[in-house]
Each structure stands twice: as structure tokens, then as C-alpha cells.
Backbone bond lengths (Angstrom), bond angles and torsions (degrees), N, CA, C in turn:
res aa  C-N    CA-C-N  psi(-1)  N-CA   C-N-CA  omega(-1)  CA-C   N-CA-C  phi
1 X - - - 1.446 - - 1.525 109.45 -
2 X 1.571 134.22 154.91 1.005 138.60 -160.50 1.772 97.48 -118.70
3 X 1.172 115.26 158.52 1.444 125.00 -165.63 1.354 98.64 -77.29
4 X 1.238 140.92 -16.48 1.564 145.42 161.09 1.618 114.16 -56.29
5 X 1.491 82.16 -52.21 1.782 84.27 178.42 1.720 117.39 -78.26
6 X 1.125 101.70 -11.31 1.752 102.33 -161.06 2.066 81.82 -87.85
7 X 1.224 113.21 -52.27 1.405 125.74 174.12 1.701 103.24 -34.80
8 X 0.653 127.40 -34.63 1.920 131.48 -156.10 1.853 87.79 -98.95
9 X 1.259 123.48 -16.83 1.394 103.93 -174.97 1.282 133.50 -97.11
10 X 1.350 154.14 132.19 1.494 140.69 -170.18 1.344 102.95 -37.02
11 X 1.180 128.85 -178.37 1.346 160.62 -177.36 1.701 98.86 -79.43
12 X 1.413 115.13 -58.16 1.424 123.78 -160.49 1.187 88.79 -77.77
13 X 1.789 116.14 -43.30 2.097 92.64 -169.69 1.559 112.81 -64.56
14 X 1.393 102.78 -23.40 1.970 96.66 -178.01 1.536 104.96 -69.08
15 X 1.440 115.12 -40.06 1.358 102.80 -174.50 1.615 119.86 -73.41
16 X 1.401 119.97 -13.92 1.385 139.70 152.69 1.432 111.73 -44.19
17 X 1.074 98.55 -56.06 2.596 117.76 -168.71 1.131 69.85 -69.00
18 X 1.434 141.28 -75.92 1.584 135.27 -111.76 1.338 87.89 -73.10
19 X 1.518 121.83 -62.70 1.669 125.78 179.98 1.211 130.70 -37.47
20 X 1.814 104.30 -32.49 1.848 102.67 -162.97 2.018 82.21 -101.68
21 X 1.065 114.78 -31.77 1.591 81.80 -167.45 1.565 93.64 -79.26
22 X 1.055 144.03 -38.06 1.789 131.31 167.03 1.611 116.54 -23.03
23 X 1.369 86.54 -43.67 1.691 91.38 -168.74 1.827 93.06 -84.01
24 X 1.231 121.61 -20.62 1.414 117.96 -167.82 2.013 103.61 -86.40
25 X 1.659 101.45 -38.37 1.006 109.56 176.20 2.144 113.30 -58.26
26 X 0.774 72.66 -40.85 1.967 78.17 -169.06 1.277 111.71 -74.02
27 X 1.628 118.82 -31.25 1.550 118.67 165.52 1.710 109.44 -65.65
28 X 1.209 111.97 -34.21 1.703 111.55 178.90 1.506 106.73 -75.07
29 X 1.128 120.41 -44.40 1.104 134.05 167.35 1.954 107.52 -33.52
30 X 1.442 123.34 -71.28 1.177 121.30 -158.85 1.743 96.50 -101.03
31 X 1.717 124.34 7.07 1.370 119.56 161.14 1.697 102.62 -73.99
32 X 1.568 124.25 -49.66 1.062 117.47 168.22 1.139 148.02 -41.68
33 X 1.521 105.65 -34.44 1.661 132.02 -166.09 2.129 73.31 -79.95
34 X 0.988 126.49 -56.27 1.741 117.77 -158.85 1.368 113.16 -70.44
35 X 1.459 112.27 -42.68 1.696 138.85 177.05 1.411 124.27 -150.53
36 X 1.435 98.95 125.40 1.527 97.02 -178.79 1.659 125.21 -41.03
37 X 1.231 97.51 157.99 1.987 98.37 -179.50 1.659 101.95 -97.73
38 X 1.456 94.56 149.56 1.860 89.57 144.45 1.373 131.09 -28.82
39 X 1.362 102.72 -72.81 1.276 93.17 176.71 1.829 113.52 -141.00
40 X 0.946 101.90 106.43 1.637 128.16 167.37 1.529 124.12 -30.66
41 X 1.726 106.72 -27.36 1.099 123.86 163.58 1.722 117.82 -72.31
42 X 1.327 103.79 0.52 2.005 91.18 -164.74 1.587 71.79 -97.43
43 X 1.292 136.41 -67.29 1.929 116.73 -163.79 1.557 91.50 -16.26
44 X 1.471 120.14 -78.35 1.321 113.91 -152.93 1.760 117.89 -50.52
45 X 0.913 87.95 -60.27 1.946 101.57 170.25 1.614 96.00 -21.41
46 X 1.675 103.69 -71.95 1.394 107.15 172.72 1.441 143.60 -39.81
47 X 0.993 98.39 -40.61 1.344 113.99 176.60 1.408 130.92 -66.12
48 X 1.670 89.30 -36.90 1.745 105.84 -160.39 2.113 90.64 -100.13
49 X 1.268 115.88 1.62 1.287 119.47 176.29 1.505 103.55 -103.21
50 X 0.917 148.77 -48.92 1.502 144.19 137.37 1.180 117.44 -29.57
51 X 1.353 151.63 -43.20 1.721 133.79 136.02 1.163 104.08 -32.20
52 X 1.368 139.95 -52.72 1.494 127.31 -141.64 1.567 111.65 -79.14
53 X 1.974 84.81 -25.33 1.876 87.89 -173.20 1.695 98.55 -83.35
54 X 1.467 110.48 -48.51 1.740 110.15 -177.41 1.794 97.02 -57.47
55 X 1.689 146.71 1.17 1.234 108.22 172.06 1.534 100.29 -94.46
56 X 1.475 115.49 -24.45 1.277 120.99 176.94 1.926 132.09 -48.46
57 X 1.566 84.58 -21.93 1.636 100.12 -168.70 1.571 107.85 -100.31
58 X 1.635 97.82 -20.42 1.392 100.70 -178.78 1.794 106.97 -90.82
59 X 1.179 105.90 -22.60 1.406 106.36 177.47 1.672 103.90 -62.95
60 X 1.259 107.30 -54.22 1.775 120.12 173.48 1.640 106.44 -46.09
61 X 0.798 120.29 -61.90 1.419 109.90 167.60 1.447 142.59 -52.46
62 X 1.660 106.08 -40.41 1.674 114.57 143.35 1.604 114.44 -12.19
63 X 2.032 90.03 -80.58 1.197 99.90 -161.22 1.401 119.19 -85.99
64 X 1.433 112.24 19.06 1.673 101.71 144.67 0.868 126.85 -122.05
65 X 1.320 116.57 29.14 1.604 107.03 164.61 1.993 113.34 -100.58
């Protein structure tokens, strides 16, 4: 997802994304560690999209306090 789109979403839906791909990230995470994946590149995808939503939420929080 792109910081435009993560921007356009409530508060609760990021913290919704943020939860299910965590939980999606860590199952790929320890399928890999047993057997390689398709593709080795989605952890990262993953990973670096879960920063994007936690900088989004922390920026939101900045600006209300």
C-alpha cells in the first residue's frame, strides 16, 4: 500500500491492516524459516508496509496532542 492510500484510511482501519498483516507477516515469516516461499520478496513488501502504516499513526498522534 502507498502512503496516499494508508492516509485516506480511519485510524481504526490502519490499526485493523496493521494487526492482520503482523499476524500475516509472522506466519510467512516462520513458513520460511521451515520452507522456502514463493517469493521471499513479499516478507519485505511486508514489512516495509507495516512501517508505513505505524509512521502514519504516529504522525496522527503528533498531531493531536
Amino acid at each position: 500500500m502507498k502512503i496516499s492510500e494508508l492516509k485516506e484510511l480511519t485510524t481504526s482501519e490502519l490499526n485493523e491492516t496493521l494487526e492482520t498483516l503482523t499476524k500475516r507477516y509472522e506466519q510467512d515469516k516462520i513458513n520460511h524459516a521451515v520452507s522456502s516461499l514463493e517469493s521471499p520478496a513479499s516478507l519485505r513488501s511486508s514489512r516495509r508496509t507495516i512501517a508505513r502504516i505505524k509512521t502514519v499513526l504516529a504522525k496522527r498522534a503528533c498531531e493531536n496532542q
